[in-house]
C-alpha positions as CSV (number, residue, x, y, z in Angstrom):
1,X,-23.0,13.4,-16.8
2,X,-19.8,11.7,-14.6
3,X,-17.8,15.1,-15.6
4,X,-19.6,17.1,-12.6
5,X,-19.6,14.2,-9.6
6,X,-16.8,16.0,-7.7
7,X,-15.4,15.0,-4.5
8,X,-18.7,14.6,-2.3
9,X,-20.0,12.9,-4.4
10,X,-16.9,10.2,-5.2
11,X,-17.0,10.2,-0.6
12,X,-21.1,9.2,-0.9
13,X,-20.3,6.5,-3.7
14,X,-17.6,5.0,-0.9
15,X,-19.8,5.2,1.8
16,X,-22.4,3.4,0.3
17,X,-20.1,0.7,-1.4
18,X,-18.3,0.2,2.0
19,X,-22.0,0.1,4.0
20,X,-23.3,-2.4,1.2
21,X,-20.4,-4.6,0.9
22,X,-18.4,-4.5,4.3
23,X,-14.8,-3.7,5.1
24,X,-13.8,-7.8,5.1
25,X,-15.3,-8.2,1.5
26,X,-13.7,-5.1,0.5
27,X,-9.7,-5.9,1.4
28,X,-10.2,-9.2,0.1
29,X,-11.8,-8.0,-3.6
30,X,-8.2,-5.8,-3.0
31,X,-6.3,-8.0,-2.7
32,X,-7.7,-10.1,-5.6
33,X,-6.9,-7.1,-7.9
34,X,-3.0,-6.6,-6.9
35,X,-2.9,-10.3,-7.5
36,X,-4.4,-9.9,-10.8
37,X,-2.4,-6.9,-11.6
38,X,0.5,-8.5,-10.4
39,X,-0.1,-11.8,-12.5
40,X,-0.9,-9.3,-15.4
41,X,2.7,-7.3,-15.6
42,X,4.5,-11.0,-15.4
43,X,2.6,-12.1,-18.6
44,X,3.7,-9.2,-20.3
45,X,7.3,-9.4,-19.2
46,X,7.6,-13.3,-20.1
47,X,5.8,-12.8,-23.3
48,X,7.9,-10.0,-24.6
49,X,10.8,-11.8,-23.2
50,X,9.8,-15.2,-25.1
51,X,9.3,-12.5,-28.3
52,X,12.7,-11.3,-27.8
53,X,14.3,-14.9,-27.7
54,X,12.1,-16.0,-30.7
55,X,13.9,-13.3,-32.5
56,X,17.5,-14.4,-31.5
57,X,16.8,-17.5,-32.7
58,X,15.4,-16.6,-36.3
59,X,18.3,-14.1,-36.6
60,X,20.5,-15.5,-39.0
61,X,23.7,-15.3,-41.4
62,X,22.8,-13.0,-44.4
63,X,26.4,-12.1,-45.7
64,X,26.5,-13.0,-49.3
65,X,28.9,-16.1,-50.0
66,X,31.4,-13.8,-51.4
67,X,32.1,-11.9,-48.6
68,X,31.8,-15.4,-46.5
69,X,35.4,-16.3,-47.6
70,X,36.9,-12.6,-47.6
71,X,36.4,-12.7,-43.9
């Protein structure tokens, strides 16, 4: 059904949304998103930077005690 809207149709669904909603309410739902996506990518850098330093800090000595004392 959505395979076969093409561009006229994509041009009436922004006319529409832009007559129904106004440009002002528009640019500010916008802007919400880039701030959402923006807020979105910095969660996922912290977290996978908070994974990485929970691994360096579990990360530990497993030489047997043998080799311990050769070295």
């Amino acid at each position: 059904m959505l395979n076969n809207i093409g561009l006229p149709g994509l041009l009436l669904i922004a006319v529409v949304v832009l007559v129904l909603f106004g440009r002002g309410k528009i640019s500010s739902l916008m802007g919400e998103v880039g701030k959402g996506i923006t807020a979105f990518k910095k969660g996922v850098t912290d977290g996978s930077k908070e994974l990485e330093e929970d691994n360096g800090e579990t990360a530990r000595d497993i030489t047997p005690e043998g080799e311990k004392d050769k070295a």
